[in-house]
Each structure stands twice: as structure tokens, then as C-alpha cells.
N, CA, C and O atoms as CSV, one atom per row, in Angstrom:
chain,resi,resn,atom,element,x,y,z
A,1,UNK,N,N,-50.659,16.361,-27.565
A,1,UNK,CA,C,-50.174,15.562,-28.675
A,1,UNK,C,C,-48.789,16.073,-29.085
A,1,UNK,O,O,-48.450,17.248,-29.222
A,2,UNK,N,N,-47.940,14.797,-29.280
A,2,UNK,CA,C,-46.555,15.375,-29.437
A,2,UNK,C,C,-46.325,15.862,-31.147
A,2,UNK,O,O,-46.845,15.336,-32.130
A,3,UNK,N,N,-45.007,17.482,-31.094
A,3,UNK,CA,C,-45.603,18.144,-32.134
A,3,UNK,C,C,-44.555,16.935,-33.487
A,3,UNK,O,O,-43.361,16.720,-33.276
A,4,UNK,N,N,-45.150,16.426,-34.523
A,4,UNK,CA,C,-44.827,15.611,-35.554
A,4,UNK,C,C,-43.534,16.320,-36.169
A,4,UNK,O,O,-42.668,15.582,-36.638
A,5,UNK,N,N,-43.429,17.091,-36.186
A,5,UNK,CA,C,-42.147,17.832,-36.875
A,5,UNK,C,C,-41.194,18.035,-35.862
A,5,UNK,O,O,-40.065,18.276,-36.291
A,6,UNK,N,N,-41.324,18.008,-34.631
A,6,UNK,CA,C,-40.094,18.011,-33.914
A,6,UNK,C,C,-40.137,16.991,-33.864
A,6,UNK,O,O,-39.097,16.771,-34.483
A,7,UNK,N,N,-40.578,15.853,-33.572
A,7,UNK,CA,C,-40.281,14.166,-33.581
A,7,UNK,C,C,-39.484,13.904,-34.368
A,7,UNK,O,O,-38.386,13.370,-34.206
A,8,UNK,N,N,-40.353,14.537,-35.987
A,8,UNK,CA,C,-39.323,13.902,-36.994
A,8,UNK,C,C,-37.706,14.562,-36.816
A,8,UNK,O,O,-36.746,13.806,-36.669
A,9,UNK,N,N,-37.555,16.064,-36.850
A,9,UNK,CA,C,-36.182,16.066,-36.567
A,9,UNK,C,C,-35.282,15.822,-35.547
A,9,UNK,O,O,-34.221,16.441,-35.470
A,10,UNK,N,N,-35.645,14.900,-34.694
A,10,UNK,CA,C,-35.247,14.092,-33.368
A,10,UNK,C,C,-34.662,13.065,-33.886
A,10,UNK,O,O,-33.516,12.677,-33.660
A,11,UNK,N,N,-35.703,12.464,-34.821
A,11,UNK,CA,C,-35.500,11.204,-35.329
A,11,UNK,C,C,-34.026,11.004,-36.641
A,11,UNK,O,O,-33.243,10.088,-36.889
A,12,UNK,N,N,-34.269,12.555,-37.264
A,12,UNK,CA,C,-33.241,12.399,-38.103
A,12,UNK,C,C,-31.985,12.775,-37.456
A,12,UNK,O,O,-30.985,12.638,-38.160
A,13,UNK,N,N,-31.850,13.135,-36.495
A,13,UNK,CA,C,-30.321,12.991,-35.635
A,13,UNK,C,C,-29.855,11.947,-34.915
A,13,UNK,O,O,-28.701,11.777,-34.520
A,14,UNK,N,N,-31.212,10.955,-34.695
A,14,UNK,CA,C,-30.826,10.059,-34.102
A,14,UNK,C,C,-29.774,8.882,-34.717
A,14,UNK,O,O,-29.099,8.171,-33.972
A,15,UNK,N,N,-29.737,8.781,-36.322
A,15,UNK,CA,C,-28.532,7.808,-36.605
A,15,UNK,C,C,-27.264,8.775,-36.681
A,15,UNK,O,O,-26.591,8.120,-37.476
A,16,UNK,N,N,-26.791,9.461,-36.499
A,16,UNK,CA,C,-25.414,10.413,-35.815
A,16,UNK,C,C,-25.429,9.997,-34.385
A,16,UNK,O,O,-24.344,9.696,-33.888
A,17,UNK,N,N,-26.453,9.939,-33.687
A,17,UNK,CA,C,-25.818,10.263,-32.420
A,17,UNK,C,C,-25.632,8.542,-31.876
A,17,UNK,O,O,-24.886,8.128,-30.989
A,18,UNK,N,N,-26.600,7.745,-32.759
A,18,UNK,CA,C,-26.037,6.477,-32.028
A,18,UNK,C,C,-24.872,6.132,-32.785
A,18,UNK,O,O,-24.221,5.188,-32.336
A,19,UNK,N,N,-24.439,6.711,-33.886
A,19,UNK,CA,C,-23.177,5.989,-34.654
A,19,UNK,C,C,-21.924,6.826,-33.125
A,19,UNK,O,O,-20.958,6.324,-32.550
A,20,UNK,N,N,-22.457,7.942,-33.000
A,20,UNK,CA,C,-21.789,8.322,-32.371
A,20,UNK,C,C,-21.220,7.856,-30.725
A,20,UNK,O,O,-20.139,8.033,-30.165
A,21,UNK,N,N,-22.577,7.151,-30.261
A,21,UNK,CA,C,-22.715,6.797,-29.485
A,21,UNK,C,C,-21.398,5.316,-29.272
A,21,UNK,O,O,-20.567,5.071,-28.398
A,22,UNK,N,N,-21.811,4.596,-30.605
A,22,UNK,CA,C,-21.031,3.531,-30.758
A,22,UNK,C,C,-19.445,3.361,-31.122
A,22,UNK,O,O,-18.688,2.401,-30.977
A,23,UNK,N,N,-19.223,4.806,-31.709
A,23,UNK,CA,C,-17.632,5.411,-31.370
A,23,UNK,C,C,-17.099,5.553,-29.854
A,23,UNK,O,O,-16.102,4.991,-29.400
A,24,UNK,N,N,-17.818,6.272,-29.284
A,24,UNK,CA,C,-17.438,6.470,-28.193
A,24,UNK,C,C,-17.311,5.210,-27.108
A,24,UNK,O,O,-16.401,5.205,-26.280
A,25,UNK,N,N,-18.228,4.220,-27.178
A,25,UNK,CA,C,-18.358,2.799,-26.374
A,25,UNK,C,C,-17.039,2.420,-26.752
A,25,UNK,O,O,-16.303,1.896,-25.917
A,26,UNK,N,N,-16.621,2.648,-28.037
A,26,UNK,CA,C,-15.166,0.985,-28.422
A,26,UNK,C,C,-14.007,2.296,-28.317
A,26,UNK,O,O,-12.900,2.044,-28.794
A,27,UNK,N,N,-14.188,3.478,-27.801
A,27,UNK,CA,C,-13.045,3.932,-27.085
A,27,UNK,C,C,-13.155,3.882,-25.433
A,27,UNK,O,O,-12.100,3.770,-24.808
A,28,UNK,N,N,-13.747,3.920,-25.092
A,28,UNK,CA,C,-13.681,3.404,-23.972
A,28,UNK,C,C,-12.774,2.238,-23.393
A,28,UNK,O,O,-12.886,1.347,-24.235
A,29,UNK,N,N,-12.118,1.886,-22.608
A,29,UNK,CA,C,-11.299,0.880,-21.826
A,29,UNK,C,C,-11.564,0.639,-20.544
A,29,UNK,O,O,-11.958,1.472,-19.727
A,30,UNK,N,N,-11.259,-0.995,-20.274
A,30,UNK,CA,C,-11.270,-1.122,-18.883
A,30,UNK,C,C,-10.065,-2.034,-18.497
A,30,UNK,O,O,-9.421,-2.364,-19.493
A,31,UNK,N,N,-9.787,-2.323,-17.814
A,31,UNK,CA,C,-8.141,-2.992,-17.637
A,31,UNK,C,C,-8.744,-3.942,-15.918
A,31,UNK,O,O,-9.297,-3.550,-14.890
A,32,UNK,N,N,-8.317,-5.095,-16.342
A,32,UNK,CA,C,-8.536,-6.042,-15.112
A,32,UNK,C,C,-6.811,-6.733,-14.708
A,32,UNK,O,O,-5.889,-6.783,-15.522
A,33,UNK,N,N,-6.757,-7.116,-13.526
A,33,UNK,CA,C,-5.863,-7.110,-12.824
A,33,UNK,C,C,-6.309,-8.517,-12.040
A,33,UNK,O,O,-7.323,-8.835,-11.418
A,34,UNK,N,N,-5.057,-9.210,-12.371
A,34,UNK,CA,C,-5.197,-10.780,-11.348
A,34,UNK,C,C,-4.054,-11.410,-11.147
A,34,UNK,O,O,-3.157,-11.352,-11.987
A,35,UNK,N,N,-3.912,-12.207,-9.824
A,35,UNK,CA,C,-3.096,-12.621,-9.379
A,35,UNK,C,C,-1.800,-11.754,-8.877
A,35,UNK,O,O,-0.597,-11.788,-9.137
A,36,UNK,N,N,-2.504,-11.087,-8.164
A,36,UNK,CA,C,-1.883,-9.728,-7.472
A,36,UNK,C,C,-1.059,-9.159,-8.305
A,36,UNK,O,O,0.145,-9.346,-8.131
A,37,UNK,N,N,-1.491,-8.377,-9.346
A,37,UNK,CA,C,-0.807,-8.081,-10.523
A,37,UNK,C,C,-0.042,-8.892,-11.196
A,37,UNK,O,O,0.635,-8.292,-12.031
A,38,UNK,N,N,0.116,-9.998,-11.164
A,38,UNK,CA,C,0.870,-10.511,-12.204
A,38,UNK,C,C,0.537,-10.582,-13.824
A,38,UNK,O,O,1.300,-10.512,-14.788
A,39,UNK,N,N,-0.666,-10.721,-13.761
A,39,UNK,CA,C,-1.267,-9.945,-15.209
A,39,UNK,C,C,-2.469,-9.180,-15.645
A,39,UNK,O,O,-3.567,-9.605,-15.286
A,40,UNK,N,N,-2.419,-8.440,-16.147
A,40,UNK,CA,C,-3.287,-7.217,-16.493
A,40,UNK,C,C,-3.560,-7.647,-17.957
A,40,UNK,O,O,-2.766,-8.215,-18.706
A,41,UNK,N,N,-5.051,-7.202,-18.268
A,41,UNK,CA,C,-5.510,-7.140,-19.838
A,41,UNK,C,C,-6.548,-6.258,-19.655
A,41,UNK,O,O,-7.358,-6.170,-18.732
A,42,UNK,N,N,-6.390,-5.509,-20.830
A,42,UNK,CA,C,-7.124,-3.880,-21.171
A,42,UNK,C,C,-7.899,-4.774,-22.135
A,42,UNK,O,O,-7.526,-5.837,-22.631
A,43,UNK,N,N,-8.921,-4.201,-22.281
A,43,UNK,CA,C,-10.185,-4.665,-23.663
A,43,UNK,C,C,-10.779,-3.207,-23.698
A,43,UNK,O,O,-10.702,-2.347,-22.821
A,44,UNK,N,N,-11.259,-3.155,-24.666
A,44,UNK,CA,C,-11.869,-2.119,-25.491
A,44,UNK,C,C,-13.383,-2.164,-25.309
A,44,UNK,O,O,-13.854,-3.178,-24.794
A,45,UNK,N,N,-14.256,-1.095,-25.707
A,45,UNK,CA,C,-16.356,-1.245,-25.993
A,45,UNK,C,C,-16.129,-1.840,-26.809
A,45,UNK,O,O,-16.873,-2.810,-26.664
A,46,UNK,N,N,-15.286,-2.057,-28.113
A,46,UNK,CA,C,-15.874,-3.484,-28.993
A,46,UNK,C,C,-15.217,-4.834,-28.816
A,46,UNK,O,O,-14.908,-5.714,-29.620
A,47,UNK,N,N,-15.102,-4.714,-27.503
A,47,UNK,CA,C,-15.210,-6.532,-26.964
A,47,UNK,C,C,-13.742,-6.809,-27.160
A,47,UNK,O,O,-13.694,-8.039,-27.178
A,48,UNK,N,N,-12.381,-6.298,-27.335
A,48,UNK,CA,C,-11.226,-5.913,-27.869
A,48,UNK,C,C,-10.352,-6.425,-26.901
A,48,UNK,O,O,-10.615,-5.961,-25.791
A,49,UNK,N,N,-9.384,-7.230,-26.907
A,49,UNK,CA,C,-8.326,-7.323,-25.854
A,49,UNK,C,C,-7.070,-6.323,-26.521
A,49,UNK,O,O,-6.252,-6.715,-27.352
A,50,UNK,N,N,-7.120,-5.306,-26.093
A,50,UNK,CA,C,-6.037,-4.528,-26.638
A,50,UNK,C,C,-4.570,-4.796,-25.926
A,50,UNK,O,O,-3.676,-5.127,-26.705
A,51,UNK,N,N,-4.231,-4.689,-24.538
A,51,UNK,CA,C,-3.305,-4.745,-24.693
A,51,UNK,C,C,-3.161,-6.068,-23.189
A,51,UNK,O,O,-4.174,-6.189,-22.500
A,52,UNK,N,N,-2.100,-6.806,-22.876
A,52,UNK,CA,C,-1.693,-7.613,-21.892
A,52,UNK,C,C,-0.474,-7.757,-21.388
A,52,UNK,O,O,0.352,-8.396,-22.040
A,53,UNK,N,N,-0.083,-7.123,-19.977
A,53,UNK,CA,C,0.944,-7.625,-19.592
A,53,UNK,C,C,0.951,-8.282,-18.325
A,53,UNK,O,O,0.137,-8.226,-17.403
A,54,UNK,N,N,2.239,-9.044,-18.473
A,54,UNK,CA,C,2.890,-9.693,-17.486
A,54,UNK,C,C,4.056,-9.594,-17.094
A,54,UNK,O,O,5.044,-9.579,-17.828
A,55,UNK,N,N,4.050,-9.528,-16.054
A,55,UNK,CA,C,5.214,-9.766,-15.166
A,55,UNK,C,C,6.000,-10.632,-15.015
A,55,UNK,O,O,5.563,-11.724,-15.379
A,56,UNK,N,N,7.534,-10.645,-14.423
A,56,UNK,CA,C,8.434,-11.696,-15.384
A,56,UNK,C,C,8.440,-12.550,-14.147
A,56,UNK,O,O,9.221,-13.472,-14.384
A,57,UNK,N,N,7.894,-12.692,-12.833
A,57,UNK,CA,C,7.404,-13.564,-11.804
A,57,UNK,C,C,6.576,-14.285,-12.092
A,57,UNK,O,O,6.562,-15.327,-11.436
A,58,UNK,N,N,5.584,-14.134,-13.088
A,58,UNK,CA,C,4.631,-15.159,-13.560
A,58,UNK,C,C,5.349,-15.941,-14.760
A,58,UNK,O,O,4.466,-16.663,-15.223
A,59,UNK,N,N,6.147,-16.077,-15.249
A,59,UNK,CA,C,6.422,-16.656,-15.878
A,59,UNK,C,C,7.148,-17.762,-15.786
A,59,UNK,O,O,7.293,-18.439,-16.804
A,60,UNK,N,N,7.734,-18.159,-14.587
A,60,UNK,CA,C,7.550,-19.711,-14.106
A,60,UNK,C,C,7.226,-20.767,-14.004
A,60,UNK,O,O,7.738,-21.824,-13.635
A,61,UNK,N,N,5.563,-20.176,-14.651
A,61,UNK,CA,C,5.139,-21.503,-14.112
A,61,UNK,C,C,3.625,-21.794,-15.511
A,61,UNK,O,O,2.403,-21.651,-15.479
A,62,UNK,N,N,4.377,-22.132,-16.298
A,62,UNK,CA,C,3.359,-21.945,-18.114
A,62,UNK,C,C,1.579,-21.790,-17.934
A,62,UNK,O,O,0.765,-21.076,-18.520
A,63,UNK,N,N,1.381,-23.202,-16.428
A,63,UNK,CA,C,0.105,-23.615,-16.235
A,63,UNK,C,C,-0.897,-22.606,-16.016
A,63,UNK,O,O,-2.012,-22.443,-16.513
A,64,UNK,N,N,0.279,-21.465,-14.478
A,64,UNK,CA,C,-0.802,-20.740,-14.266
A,64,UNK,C,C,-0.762,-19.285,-15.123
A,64,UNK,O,O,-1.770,-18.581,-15.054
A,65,UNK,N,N,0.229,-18.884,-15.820
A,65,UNK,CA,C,0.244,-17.925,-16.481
A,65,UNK,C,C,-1.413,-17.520,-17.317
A,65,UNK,O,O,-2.342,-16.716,-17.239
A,66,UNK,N,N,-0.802,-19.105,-18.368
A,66,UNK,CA,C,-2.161,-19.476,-18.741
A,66,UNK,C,C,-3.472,-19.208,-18.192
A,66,UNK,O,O,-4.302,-18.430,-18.663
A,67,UNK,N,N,-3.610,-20.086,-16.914
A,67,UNK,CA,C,-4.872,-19.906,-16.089
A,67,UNK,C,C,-5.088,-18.088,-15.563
A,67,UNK,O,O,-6.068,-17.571,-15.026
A,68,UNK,N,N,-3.816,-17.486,-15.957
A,68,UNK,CA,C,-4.004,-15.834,-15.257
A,68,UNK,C,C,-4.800,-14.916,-16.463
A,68,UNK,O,O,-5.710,-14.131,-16.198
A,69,UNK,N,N,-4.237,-15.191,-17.937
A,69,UNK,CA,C,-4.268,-14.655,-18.984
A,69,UNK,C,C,-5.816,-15.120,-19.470
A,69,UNK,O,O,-6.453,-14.382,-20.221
A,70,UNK,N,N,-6.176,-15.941,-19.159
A,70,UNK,CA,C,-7.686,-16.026,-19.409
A,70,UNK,C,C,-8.471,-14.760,-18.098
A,70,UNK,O,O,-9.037,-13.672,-18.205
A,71,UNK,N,N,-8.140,-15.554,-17.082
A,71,UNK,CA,C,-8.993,-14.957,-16.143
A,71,UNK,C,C,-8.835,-13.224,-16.619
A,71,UNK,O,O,-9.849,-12.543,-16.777
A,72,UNK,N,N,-7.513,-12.678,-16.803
A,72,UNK,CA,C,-7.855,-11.173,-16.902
A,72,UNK,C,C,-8.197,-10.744,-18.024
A,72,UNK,O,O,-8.312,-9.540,-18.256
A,73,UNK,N,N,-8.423,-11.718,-18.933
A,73,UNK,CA,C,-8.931,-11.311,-20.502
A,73,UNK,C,C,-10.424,-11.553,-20.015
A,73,UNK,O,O,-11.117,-10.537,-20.037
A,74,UNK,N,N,-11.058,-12.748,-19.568
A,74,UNK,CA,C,-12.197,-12.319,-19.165
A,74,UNK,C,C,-13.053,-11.079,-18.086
A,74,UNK,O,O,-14.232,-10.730,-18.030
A,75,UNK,N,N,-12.177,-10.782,-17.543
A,75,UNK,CA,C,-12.407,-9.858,-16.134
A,75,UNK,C,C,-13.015,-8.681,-17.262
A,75,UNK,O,O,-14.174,-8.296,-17.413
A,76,UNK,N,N,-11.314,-8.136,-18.238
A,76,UNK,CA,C,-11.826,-7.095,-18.760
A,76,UNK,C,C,-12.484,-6.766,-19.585
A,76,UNK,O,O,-12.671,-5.607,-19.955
A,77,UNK,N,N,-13.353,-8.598,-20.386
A,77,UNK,CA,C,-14.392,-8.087,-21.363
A,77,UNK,C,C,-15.557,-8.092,-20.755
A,77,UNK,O,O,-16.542,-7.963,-21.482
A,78,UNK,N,N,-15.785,-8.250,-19.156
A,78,UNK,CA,C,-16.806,-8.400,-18.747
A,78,UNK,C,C,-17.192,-7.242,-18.317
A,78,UNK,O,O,-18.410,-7.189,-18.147
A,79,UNK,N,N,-16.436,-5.984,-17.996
A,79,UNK,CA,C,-16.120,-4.911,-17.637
A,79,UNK,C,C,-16.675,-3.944,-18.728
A,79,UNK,O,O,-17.248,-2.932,-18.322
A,80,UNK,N,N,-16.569,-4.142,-20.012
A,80,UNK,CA,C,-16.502,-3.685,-21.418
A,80,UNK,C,C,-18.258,-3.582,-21.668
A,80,UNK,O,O,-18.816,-2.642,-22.235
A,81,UNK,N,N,-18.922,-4.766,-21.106
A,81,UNK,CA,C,-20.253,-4.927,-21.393
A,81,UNK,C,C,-21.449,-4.184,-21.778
A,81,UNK,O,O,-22.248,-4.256,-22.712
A,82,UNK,N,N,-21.272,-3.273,-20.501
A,82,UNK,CA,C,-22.501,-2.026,-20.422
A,82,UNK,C,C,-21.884,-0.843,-21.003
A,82,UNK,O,O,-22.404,0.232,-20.703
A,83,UNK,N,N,-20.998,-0.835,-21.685
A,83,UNK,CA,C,-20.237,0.193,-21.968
A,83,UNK,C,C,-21.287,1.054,-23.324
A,83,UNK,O,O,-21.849,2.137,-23.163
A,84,UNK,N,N,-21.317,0.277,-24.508
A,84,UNK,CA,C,-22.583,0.312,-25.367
A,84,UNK,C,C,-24.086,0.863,-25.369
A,84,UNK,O,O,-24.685,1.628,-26.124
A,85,UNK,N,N,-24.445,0.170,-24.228
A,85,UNK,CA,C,-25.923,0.456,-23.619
A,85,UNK,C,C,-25.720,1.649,-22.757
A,85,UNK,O,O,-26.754,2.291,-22.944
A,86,UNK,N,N,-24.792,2.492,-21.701
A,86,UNK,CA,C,-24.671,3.418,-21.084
A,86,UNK,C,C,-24.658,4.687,-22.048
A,86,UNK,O,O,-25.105,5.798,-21.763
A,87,UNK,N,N,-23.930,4.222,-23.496
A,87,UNK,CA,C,-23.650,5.351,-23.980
A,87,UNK,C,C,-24.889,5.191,-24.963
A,87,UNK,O,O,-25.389,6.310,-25.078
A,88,UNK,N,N,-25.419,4.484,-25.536
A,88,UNK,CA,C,-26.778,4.801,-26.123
A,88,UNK,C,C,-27.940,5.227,-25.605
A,88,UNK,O,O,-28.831,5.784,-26.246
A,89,UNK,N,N,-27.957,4.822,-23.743
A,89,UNK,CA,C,-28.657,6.110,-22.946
A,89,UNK,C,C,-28.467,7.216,-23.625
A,89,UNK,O,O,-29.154,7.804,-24.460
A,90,UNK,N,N,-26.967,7.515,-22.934
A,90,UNK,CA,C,-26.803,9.209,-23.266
A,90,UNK,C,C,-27.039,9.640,-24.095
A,90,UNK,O,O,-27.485,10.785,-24.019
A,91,UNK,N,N,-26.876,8.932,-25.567
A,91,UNK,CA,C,-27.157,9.738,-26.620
A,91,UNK,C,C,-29.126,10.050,-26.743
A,91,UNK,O,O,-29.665,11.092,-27.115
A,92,UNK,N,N,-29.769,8.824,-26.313
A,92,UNK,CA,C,-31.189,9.014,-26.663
A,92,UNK,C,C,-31.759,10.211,-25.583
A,92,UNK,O,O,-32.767,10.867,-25.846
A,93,UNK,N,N,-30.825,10.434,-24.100
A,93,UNK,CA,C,-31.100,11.497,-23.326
A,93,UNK,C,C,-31.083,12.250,-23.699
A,93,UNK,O,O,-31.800,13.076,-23.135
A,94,UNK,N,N,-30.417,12.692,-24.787
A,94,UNK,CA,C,-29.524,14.318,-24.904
A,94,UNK,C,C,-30.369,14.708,-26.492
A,94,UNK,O,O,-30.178,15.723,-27.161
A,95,UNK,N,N,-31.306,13.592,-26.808
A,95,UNK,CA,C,-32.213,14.079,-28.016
A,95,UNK,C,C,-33.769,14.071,-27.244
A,95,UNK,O,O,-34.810,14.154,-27.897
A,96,UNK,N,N,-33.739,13.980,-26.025
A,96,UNK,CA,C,-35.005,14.024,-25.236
A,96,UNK,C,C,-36.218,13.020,-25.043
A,96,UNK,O,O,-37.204,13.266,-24.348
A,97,UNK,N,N,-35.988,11.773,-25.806
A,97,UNK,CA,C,-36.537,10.933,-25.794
A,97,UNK,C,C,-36.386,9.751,-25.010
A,97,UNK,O,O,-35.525,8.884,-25.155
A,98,UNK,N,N,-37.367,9.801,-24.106
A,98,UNK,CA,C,-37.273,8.872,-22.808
A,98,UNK,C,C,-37.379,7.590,-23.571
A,98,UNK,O,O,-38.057,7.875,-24.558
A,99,UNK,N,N,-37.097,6.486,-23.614
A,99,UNK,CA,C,-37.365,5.089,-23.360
A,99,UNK,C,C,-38.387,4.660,-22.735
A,99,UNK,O,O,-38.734,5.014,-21.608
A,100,UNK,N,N,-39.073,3.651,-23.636
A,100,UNK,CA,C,-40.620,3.129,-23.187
A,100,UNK,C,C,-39.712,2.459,-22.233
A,100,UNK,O,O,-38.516,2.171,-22.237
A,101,UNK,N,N,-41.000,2.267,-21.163
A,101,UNK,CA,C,-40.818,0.884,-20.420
A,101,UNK,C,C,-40.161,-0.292,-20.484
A,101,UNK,O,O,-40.733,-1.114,-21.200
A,102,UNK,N,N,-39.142,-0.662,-19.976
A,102,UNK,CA,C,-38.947,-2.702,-20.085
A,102,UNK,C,C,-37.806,-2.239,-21.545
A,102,UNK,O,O,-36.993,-3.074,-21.941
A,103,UNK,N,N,-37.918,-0.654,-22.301
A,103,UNK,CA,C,-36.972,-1.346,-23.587
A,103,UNK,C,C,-35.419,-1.644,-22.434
A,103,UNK,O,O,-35.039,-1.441,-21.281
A,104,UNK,N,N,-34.993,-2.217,-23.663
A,104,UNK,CA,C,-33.196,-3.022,-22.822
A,104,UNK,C,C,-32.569,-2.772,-24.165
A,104,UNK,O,O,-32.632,-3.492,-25.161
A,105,UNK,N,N,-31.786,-1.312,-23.972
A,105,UNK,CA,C,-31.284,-1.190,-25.080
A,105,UNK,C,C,-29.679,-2.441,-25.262
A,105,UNK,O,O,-28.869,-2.495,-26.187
A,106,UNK,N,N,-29.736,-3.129,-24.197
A,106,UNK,CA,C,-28.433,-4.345,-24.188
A,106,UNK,C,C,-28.491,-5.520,-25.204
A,106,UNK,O,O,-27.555,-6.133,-25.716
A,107,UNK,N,N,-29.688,-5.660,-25.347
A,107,UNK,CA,C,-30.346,-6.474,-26.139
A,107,UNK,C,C,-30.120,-6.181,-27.914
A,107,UNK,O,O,-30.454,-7.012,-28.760
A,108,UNK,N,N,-29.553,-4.968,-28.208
A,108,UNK,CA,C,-29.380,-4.382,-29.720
A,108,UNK,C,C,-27.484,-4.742,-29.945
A,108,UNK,O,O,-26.827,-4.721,-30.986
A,109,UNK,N,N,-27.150,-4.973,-28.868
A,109,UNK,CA,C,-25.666,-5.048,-29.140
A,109,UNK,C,C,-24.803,-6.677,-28.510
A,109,UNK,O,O,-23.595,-6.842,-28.680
């Protein structure tokens, strides 16, 4: 039988370590790249398009710029996704508490 007093102080670290957890996700970055570099967009763990550039070869042509600046804004929030759920693993690892079965901690964020 698991001992009740170490549970509980498991439990009371656990809102630090997921706040913590959730600091660390929206520093995280990922940067996507399209149209053979002609434009790049960085997004952030909180779903963030931080930064976008382009190249002054893409700018010719308004239609596909456009069509580039989506595609790498989507690339890099798709990238961003598991970023959340990887790091709320770690934190519930590192307080020793395995995860039941089937939970999807993706599903909280």
C-alpha cells in the first residue's frame, strides 16, 4: 500500500512543477522553413508566431508570398504541439508518478 504522506507531498509539488512545466513548453521554439528558404516562421509552446522572415526573392510575387507565410506559420505551430505534453511528462517523471493507462496528457492543453 502506497505510503499516504509521501503521496500527499508529491502531490503538493505537483502545481510548481506543472506551472513549471508550462514555462518551459512556451520557451521552447521551433522554426519551419518553405519554399527553399524563402520564408521561415519561428512559433513558440504557447502556439506563438514569434518571429518571420523573408527573403527579398519572394517578394515578387504578393500571391505566393502569401501562400509561403501561411504554410510556414503553419509548419511551425504544428511543430509547437507536443511541446506541452513532453514537458508535463517530465515533470510528472521526476515526481515519480507513472501515468495510468490511456491518460493523454494532450488532451489538458
Amino acid at each position: 500500500m502506497p505510503d499516504m504522506n509521501d503521496m500527499m507531498g508529491k502531490l503538493a509539488g505537483l502545481k510548481q512543477k506543472m506551472q513549471d512545466a508550462t514555462n518551459a513548453a512556451g520557451a521552447r521554439t521551433a522554426k519551419a522553413n518553405v519554399g527553399g528558404g524563402l520564408v521561415s516562421a519561428t512559433a513558440n509552446g504557447r502556439q506563438e508566431i514569434i518571429k518571420i522572415d523573408i527573403e527579398s526573392a519572394a517578394l515578387t510575387d504578393k500571391s505566393m508570398l502569401e501562400d509561403l507565410i501561411v504554410a510556414a506559420c503553419n509548419q511551425a505551430l504544428t511543430q509547437t504541439k507536443g511541446f506541452a505534453q513532453e514537458e508535463m511528462q517530465k515533470a510528472i517523471a521526476d515526481l515519480g508518478m507513472p501515468l495510468p493507462p490511456g491518460f493523454d496528457l494532450s488532451k489538458m492543453f
